[in-house]
C-alpha positions as CSV (number, residue, x, y, z in Angstrom):
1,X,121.5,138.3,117.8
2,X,122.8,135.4,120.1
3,X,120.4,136.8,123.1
4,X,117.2,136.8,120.3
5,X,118.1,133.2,119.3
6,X,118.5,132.1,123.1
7,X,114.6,133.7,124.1
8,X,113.2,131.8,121.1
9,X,115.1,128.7,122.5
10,X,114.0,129.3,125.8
11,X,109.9,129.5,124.4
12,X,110.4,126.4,122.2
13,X,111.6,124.7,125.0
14,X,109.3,126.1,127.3
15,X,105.8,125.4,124.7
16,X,105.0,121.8,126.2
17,X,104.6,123.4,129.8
18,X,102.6,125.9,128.5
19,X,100.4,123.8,126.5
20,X,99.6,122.2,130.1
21,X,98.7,124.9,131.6
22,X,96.9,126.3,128.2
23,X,94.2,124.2,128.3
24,X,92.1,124.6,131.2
25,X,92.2,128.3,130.3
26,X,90.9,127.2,126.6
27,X,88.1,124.6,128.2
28,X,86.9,127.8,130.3
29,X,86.5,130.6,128.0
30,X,85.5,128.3,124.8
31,X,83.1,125.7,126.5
32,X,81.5,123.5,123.8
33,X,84.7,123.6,121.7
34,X,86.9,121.5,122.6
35,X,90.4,122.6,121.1
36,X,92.8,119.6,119.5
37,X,96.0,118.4,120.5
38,X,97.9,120.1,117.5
39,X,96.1,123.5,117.9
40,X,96.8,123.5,121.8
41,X,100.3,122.8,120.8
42,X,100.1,125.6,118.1
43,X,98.5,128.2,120.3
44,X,101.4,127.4,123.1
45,X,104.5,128.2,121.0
46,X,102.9,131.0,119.5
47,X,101.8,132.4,123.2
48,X,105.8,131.6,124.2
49,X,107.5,133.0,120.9
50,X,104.8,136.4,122.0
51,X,106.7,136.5,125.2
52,X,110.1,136.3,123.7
53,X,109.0,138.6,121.3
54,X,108.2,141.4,123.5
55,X,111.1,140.6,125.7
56,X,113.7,140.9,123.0
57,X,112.0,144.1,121.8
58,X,112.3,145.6,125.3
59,X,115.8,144.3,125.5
60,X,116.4,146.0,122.2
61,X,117.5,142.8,120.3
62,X,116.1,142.5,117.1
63,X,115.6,139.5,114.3
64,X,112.2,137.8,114.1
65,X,113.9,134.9,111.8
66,X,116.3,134.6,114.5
67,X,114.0,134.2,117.0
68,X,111.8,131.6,115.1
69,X,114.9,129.5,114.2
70,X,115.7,129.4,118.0
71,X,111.8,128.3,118.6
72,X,112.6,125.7,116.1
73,X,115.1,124.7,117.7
74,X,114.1,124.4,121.1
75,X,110.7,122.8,120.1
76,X,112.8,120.2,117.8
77,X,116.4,119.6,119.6
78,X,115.2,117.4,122.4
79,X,113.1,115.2,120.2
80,X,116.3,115.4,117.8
81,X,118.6,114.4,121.0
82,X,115.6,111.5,122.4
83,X,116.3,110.1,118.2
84,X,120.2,110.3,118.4
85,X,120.5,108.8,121.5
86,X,118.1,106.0,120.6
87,X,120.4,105.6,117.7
88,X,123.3,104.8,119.8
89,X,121.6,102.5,122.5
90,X,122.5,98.8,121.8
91,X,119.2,96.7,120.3
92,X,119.3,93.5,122.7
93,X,116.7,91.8,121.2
């Protein structure tokens, strides 16, 4: 259960690099149609949370609510950490 929640970690985490590397693939095979920022991001953590998928199923670890909490997670925790530690920093002005 621990190794399903670290692979969807891993993907949430991993989504903004993919969404990089997404989109010249999506301006190539749909020209014409540009895709939007949110959908790009959408299509990326799916794409990832696919990977993690398959690789927990072939690891034999189970737990698709699992998994998507640990996408949560990883897509949400360093924006979470960026807000906390902005919380803390001193306001000089």
């Amino acid at each position: 259960m621990i190794w399903t929640f670290i692979l969807g970690l891993i993907a949430g985490w991993a989504a903004p690099g993919a969404e990089e590397r997404l989109k010249p693939l999506v301006e190539q095979y749909l020209p014409g149609q540009p895709a939007t920022p949110v959908e790009l991001r959408g299509m990326s953590l799916a794409l990832c949370l696919l990977a993690a998928a398959i690789v927990a199923a072939l690891s034999g670890a189970g737990g698709a609510i699992v998994l998507t909490l640990g996408g949560v997670v990883g897509v949400l925790g360093p924006r979470l950490y960026a807000k906390f530690r902005a919380m803390r920093a001193p306001d000089y002005d």
